[in-house]
VEXMI-587109 format. One record per residue (C-alpha): residue number from 1; residue in three letters; x, y, z. Coordinates in pm, 1 decimal. Example, Ala and Ser with C-alpha at 12.3 -4.5 7.8 and 13.67 -1.06 7.14 Angstrom:
<drenkes>
DRENKE   n res       c1       c2       c3
DRENKE   1 Ala   1230.0   -450.0    780.0
DRENKE   2 Ser   1367.0   -106.0    714.0
</drenkes>
This chain:
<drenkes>
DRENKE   n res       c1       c2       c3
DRENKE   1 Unk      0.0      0.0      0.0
DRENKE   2 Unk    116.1    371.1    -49.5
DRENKE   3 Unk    -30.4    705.3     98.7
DRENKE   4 Unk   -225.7    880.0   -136.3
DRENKE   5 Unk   -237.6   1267.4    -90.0
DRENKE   6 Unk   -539.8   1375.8   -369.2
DRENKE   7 Unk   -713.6   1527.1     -5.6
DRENKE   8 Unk   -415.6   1741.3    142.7
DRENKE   9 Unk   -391.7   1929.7   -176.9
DRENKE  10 Unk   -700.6   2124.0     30.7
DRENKE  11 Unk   -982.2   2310.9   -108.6
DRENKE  12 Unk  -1120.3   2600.4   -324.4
DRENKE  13 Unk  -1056.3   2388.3   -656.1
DRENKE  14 Unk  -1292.1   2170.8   -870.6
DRENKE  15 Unk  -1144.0   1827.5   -732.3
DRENKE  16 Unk  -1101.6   1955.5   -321.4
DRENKE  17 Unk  -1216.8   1768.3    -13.2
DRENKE  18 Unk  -1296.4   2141.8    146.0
DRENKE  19 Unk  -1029.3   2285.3    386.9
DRENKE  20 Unk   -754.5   2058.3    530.7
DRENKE  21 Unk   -499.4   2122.9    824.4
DRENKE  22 Unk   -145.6   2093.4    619.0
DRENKE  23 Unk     47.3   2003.6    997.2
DRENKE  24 Unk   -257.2   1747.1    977.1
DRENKE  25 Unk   -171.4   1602.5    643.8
DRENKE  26 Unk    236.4   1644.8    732.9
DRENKE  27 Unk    184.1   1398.7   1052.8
DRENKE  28 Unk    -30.1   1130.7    809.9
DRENKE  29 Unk    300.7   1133.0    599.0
DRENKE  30 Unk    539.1   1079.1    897.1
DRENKE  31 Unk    308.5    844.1   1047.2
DRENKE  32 Unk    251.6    608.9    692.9
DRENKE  33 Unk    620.7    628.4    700.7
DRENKE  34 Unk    695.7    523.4   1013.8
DRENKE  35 Unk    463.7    221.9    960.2
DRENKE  36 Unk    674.0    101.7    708.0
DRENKE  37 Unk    455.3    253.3    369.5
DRENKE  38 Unk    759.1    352.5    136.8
DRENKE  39 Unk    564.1    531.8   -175.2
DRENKE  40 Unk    393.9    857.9   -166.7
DRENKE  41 Unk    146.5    930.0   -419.5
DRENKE  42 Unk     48.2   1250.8   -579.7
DRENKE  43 Unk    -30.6   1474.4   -838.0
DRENKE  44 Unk      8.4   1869.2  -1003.5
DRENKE  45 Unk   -352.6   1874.0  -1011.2
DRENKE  46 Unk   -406.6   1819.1   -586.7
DRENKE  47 Unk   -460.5   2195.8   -536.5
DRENKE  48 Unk   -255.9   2283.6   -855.0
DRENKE  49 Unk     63.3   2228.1   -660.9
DRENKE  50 Unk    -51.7   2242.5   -266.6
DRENKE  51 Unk    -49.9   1898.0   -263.7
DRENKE  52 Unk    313.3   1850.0   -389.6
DRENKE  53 Unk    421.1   2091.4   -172.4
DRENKE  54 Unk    281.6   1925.6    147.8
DRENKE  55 Unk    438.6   1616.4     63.6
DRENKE  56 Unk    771.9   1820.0     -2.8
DRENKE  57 Unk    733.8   1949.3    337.0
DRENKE  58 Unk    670.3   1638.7    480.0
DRENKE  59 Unk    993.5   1457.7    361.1
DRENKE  60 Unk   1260.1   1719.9    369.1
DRENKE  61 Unk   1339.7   1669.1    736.7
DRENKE  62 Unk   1381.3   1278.5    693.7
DRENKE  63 Unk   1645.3   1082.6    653.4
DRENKE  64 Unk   1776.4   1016.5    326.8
DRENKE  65 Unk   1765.5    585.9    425.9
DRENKE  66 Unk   1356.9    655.9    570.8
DRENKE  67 Unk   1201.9    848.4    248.2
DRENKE  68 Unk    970.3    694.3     52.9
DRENKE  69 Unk    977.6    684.8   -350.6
DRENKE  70 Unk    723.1    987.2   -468.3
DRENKE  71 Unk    524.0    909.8   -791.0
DRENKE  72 Unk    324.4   1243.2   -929.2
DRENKE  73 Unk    114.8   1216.3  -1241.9
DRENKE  74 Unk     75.7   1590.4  -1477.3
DRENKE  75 Unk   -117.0   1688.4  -1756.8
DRENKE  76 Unk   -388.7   1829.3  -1589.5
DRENKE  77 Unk   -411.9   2243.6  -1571.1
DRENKE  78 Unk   -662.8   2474.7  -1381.6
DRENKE  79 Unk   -898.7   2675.3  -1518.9
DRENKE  80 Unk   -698.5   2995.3  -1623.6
DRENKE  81 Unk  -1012.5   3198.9  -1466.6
DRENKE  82 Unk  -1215.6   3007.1  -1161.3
DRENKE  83 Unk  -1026.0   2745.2   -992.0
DRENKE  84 Unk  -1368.1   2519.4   -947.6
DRENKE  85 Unk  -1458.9   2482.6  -1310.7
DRENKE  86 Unk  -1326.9   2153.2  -1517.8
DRENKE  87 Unk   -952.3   2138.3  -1507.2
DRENKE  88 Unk   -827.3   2122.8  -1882.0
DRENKE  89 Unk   -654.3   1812.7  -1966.5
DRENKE  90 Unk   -329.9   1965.7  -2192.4
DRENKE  91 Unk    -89.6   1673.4  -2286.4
DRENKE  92 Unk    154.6   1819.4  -2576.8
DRENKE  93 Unk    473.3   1787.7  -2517.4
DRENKE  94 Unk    595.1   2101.2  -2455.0
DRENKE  95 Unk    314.3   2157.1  -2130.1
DRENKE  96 Unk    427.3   1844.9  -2014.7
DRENKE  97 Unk    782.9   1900.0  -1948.4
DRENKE  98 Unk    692.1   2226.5  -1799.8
DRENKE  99 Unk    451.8   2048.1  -1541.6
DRENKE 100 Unk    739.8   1780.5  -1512.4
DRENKE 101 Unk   1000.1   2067.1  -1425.3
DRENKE 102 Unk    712.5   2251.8  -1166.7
DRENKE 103 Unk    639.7   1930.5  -1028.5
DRENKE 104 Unk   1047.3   1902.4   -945.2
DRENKE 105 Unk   1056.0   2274.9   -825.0
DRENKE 106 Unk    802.7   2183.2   -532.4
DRENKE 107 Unk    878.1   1843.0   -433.2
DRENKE 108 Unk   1214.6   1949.6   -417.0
DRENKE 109 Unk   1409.1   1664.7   -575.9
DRENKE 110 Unk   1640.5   1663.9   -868.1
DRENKE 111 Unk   1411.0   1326.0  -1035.6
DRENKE 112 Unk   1051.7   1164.1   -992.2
DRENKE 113 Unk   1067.0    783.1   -895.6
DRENKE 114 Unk    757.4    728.0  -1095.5
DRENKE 115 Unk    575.0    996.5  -1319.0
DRENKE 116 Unk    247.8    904.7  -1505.5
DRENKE 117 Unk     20.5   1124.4  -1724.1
DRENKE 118 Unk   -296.8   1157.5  -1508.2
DRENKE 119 Unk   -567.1   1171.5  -1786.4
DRENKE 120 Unk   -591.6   1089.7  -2151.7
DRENKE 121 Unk   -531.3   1448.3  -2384.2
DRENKE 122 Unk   -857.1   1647.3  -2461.2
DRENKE 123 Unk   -652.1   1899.3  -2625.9
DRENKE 124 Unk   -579.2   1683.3  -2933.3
DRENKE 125 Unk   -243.4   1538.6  -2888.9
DRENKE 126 Unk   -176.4   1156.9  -2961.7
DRENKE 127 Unk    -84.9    911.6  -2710.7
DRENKE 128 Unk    189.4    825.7  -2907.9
DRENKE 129 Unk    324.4   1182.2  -2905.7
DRENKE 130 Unk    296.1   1259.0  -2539.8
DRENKE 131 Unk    380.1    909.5  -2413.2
DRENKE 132 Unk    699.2    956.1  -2638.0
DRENKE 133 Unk    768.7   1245.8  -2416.2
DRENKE 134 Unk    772.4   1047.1  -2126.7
DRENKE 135 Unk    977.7    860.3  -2227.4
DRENKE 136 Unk   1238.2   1126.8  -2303.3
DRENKE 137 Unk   1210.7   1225.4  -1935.3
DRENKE 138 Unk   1326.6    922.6  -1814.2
DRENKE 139 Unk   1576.6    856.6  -2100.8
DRENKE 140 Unk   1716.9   1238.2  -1960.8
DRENKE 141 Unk   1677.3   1096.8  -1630.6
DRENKE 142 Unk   1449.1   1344.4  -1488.0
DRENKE 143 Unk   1209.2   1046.9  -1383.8
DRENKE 144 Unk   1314.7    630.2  -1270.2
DRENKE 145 Unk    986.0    520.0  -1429.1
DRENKE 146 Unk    685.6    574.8  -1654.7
DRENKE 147 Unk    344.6    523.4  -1698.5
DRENKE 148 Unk    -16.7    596.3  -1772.9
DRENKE 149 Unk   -305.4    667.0  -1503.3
DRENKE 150 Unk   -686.3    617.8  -1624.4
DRENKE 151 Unk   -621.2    547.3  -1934.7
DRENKE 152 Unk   -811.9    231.9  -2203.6
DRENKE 153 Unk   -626.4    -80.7  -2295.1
DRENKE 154 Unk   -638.6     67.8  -2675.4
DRENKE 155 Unk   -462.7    368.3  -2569.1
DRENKE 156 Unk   -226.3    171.7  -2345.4
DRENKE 157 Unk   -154.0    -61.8  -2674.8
DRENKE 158 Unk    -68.7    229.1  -2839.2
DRENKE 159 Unk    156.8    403.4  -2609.1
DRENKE 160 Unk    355.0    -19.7  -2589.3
DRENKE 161 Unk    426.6     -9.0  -2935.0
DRENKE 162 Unk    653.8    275.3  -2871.8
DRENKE 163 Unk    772.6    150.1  -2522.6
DRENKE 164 Unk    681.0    -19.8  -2231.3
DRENKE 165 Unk    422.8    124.8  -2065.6
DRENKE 166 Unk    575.6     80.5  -1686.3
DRENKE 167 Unk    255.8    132.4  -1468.1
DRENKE 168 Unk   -100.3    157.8  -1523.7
DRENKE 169 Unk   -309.8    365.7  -1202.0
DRENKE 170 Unk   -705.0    308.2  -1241.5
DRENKE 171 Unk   -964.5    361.6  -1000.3
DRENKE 172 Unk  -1028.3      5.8   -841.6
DRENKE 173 Unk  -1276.4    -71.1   -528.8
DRENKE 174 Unk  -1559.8   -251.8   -450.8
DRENKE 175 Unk  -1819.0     12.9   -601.9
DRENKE 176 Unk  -1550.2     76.0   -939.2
DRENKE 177 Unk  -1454.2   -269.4  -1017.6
DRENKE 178 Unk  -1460.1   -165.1  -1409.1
DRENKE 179 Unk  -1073.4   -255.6  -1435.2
DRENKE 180 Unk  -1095.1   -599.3  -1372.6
DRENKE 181 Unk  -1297.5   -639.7  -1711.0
DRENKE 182 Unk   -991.1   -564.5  -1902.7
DRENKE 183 Unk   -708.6   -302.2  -1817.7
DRENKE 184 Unk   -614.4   -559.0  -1547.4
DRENKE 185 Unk   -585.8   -908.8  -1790.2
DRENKE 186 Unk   -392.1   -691.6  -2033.4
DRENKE 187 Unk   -141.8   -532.7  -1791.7
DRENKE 188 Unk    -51.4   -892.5  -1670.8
DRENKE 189 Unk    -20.9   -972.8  -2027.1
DRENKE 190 Unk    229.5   -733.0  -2049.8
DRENKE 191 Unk    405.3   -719.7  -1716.1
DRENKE 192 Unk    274.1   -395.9  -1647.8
DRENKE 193 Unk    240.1   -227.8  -1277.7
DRENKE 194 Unk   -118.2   -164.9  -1149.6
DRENKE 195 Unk   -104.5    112.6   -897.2
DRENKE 196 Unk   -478.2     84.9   -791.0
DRENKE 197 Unk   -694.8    450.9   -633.9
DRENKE 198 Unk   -964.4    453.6   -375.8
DRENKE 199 Unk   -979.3    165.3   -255.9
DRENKE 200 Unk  -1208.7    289.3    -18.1
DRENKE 201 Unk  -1368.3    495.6   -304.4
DRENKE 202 Unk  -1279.6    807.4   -127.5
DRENKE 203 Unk  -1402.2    704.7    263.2
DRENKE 204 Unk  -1740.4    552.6    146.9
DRENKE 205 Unk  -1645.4    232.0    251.8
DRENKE 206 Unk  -1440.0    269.0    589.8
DRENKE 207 Unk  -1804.3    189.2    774.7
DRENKE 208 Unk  -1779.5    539.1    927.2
DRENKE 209 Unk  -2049.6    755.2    625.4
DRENKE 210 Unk  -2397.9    821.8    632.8
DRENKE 211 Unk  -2652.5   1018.2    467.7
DRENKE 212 Unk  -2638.9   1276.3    716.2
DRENKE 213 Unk  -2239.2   1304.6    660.8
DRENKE 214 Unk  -2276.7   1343.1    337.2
DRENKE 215 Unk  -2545.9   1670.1    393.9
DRENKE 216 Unk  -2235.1   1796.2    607.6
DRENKE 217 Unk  -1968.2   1807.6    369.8
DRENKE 218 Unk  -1858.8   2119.3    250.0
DRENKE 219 Unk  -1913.9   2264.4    -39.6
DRENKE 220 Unk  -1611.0   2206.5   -240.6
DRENKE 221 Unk  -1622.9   1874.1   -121.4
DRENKE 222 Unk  -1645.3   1684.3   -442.6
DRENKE 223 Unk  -1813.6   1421.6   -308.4
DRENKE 224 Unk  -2135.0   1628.2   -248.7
DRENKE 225 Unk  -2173.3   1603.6   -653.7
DRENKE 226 Unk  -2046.7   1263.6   -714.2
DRENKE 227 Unk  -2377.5   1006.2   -816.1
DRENKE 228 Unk  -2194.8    711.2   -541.9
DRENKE 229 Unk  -2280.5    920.2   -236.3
DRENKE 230 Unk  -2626.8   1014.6   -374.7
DRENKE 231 Unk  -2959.5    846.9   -382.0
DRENKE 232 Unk  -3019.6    520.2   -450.4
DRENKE 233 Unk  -2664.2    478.8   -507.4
DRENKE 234 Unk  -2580.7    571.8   -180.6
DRENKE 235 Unk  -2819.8    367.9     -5.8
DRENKE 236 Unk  -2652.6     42.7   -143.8
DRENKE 237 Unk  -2324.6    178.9    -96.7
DRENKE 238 Unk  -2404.3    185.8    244.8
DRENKE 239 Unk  -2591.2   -130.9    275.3
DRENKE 240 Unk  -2302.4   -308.6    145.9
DRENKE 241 Unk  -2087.9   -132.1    411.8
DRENKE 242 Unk  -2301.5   -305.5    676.9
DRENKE 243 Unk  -2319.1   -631.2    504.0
DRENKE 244 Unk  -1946.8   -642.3    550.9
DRENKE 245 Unk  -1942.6   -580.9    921.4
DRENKE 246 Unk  -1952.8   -957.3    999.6
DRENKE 247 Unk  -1646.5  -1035.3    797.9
DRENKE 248 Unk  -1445.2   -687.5    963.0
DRENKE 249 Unk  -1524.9   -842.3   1253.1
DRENKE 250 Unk  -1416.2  -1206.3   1224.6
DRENKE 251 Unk  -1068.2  -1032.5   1116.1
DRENKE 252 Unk  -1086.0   -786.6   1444.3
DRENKE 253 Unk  -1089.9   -524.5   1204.2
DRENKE 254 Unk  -1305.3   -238.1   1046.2
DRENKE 255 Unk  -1460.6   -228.7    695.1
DRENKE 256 Unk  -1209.6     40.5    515.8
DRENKE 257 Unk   -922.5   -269.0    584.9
DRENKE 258 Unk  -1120.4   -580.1    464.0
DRENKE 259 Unk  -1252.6   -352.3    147.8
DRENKE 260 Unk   -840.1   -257.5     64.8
DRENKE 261 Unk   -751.2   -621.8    103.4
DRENKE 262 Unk  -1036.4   -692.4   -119.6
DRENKE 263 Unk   -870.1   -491.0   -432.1
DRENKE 264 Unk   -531.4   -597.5   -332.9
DRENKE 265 Unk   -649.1  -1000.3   -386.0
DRENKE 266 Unk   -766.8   -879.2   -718.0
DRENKE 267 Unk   -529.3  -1086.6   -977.7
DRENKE 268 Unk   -348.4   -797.9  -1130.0
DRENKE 269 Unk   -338.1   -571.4   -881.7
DRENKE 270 Unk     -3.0   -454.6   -769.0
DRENKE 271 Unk    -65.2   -203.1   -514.7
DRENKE 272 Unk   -335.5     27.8   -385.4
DRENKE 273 Unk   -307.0    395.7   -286.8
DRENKE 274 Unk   -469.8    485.1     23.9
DRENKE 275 Unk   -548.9    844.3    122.6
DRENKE 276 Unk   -515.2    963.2    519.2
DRENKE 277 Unk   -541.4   1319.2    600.1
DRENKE 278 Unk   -387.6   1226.3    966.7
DRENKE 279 Unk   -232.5    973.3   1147.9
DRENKE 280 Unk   -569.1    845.3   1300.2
DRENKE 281 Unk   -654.5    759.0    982.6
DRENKE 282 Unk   -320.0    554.5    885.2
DRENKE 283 Unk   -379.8    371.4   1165.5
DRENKE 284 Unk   -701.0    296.2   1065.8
DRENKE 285 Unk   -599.2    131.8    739.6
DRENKE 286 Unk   -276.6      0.3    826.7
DRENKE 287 Unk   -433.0   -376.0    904.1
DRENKE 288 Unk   -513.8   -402.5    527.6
DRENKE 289 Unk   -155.1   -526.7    455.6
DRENKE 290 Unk   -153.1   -770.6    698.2
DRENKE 291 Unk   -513.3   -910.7    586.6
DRENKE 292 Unk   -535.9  -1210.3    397.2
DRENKE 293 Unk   -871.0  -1249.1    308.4
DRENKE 294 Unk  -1028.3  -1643.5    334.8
DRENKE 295 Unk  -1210.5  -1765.7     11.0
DRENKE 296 Unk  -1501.7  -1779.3    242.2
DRENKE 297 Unk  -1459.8  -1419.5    300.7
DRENKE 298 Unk  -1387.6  -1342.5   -104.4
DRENKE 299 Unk  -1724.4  -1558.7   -152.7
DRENKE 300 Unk  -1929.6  -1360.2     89.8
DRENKE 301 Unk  -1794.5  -1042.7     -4.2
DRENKE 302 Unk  -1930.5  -1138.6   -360.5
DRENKE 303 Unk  -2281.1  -1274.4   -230.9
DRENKE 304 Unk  -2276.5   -882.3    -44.2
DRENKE 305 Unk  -2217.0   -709.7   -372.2
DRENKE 306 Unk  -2494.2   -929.3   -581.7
DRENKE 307 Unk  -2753.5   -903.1   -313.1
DRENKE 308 Unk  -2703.6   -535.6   -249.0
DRENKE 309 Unk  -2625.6   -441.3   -596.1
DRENKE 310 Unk  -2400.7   -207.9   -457.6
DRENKE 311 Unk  -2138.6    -99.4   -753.4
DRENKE 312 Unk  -2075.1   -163.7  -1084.8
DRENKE 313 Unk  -1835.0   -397.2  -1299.5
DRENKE 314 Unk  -1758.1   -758.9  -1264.6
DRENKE 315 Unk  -1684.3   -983.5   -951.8
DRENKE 316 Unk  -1364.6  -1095.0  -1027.5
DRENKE 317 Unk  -1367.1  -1510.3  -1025.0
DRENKE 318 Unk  -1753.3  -1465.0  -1103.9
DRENKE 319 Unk  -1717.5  -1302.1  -1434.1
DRENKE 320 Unk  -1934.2  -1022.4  -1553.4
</drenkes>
């Protein structure tokens, strides 16, 4: 598992999770670290920077033997006028490197372990032009690895046949389980890293949301918009969340670990990014890598997700 940091890049931005407390988000670092995570996850677009520059903050004071690799994705710009409409997805090459080089600037290191472009280009440019790119950055040595985050096993075909796509990051969870269908078959195909985000699908399943939790967020909470923690939708979300309670508890455990072991004992899966905005919340996932869940547990995790109907995509060992 790695620490993911989408919620410490704060609020006042399209993608925020409202205001966040950055000493907060600096002890969830130290804390992941000290419990033995070693990757750090993050992106340009987390508050256009903030985020980058918390996990900077978090890192400079530690020894050189305790940091963790940092993987960043770019590609993905603000809106030049209002910071909470759609972010514009600019991928020629040129944009790129100078994300790459701000990306650098704030996390304060002279190269990336692991840089991936965050969306596919709505600005026109080819996958086989920017992913060419990216591969000049590591050939310069401004990044150890490459890949692609969200992106379709067409466009990750493409982007092979011009070099090995090194990682592959797509949403993965109990609710999202769209990857297993076919981004996940193909990047074992190919030996390519999965890298999978919200596992928890963004603290919907750690047992502790409601309805009335959802009224509360604030309003640059993304989640308030988001169809899983509405409606109908969220009313299965949620009953799923208590039909896992038995199995939590068999493990001594809470739901938010059994659903991360859950994507992590997806075949294909290499690693899932987990987001804490404090230590409390580190130490409320941390059981997940220690969790191996029975096929008992796999088979009534899958009975859960049919009878609720909680989620979309297939059941992986059940097909479609």
């Amino acid at each position: 598992m790695g620490l993911g940091s989408w919620a410490i890049g704060g609020g006042g931005w399209v993608g925020g999770w409202g205001s966040q407390d950055d000493d907060s988000s600096v002890a969830a670092i130290r804390r992941a670290v000290e419990l033995g995570v070693n990757w750090v996850d993050t992106a340009a677009a987390y508050g256009f920077g903030r985020s980058e520059e918390v996990v900077a903050l978090a890192l400079r004071d530690l020894p050189e033997a305790d940091r963790p690799l940092v993987f960043t994705k770019g590609g993905v710009l603000p809106d030049p006028v209002d910071r909470m409409r759609p972010t514009r997805r600019i991928l020629s090459p040129k944009v790129l490197r100078e994300e790459l080089q701000a990306s650098l600037r704030r996390l304060g290191v002279e190269r990336i372990d692991l840089y991936q472009v965050h969306w596919p280009a709505e600005d026109g440019t080819p996958v086989e032009e920017y992913w060419g790119a990216m591969l000049e950055f590591q050939q310069e040595g401004l990044v150890r690895a490459v890949g692609l985050s969200n992106h379709s096993v067409e466009q990750l075909e493409r982007a092979e046949k011009l070099g090995h796509v090194g990682t592959l990051q797509p949403p993965l969870s109990l609710l999202q389980r769209q990857a297993a269908a076919d981004l996940l078959p193909w990047c074992e195909e190919h030996q390519t890293g999965v890298i999978v985000y919200s596992p928890m699908q963004a603290g919907l399943l750690t047992g502790r949301f409601s309805a009335e939790r959802v009224a509360s967020l604030p309003d640059d909470d993304w989640r308030r918009r988001h169809p899983l923690f509405q409606g109908a939708q969220l009313e299965a979300n949620l009953a799923l969340v208590d039909a896992l309670q038995p199995i939590a508890e068999r493990h001594a455990t809470d739901v938010g670990p059994v659903a991360i072991a859950w994507t992590l004992s997806v075949p294909g899966v290499t690693g899932a990014i987990v987001g804490a905005r404090g230590p409390e919340q580190v130490d409320g996932w941390i059981d997940a890598a220690s969790l191996d869940l029975s096929s008992e547990d796999l088979a009534a995790i899958a009975t859960a997700l049919e009878e609720t109907g909680a989620g979309e995509g297939p059941l992986p060992g059940r097909g479609a």
